[in-house]
N, C-alpha and C positions, 0 to 999 in steps of 0.2 A: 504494500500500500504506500500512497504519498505519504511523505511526511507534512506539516502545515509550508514546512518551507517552499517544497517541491511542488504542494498543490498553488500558491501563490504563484510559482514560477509561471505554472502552466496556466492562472488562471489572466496575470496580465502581458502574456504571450498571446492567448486566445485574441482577451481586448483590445490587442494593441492590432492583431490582424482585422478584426472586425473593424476596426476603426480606419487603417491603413486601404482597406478594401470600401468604405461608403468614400470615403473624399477623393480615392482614383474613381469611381466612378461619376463620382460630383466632379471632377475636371475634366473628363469627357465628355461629359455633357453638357456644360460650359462650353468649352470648345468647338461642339456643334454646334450650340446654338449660334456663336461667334464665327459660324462658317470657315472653321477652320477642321475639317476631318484629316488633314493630313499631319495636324500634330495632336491627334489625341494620343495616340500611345506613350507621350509623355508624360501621361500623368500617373504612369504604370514606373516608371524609372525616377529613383530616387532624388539625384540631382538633378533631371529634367525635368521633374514638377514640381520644383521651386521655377526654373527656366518658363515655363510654362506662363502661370500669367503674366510675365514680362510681355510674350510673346501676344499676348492677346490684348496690350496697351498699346502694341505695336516699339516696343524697345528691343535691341538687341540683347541676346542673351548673355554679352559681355558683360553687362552693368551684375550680374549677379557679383562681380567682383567686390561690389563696392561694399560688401556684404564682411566683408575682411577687415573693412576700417570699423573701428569702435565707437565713433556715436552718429557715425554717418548710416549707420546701419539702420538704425532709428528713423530714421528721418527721413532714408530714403523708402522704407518698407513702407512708414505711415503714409508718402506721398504717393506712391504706387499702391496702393490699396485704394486711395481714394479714386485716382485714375480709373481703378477697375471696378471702382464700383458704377462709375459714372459712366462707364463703357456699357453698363448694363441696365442705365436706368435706373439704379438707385441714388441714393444721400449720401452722399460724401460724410455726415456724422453718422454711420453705422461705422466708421473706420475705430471709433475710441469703445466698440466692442473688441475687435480687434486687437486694442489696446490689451484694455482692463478685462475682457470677458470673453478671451479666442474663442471657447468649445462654444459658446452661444454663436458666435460669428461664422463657424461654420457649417453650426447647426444652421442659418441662414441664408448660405452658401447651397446646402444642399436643399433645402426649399427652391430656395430662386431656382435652384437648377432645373428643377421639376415643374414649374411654375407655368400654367401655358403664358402666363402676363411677361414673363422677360423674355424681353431679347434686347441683341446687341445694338448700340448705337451710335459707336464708336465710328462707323464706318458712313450711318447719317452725317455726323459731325462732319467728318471728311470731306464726303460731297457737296454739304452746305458752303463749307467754305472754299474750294475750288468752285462753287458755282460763283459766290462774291466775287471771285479773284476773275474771272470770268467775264462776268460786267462791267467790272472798271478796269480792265481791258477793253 
């Protein structure tokens, strides 16, 4: 039989899969929505789904670097989260969940993901403003 220690082991192994397994889901399906199917399998690959919603703010997946620096890390996560939230139609103040209350913020994440109300509009934005650019031209 387990002992208490070994049943702990296994019991947040279990949760750490369970949990590891709804949020690759919840970023591929984000990323459909965001009309991007050829990088869902990122979100299946460890360092790639951090890369990932860079990619769907439309950043290179270089900036993960910046991840290295010590209070830039901060500041660039909180700025890029709002980015992405906004990419999706939401409030840029769901980001100080994020902050102070991640598992709720992804519990959020994985709603929206399933949500028929979201989608992306990151790429509205884009046309908008090439339409501007366009007319004063």
């Amino acid at each position: 039989m387990f002992s208490q220690a070994g049943f702990g082991l296994v019991f947040e192994l279990l949760i750490g899969l369970v949990l590891y397994v709804i949020i690759g889901l919840t970023d591929m399906r984000l990323a459909k929505i965001a009309g991007r199917p050829n990088i869902e399998w990122m979100a299946w690959v460890p360092i790639c789904s951090t890369v990932l919603p860079l990619l769907l703010i439309k950043k290179s997946g270089w900036w993960l670097l910046i991840y290295l620096v010590p209070i830039a890390n901060i500041v660039f996560f909180t700025i890029w989260q709002v980015k992405l939230l906004k990419a999706f139609g939401k409030h840029g103040a769901f980001v100080l969940l994020a902050i102070f209350l991640y598992p709720v913020y992804d519990i959020l994440w994985l709603v929206w993901a399933y949500s028929s109300d979201t989608r992306y509009t990151l790429n509205d934005n884009l046309n908008e403003i090439e339409r501007g650019l366009n007319q004063m031209l």
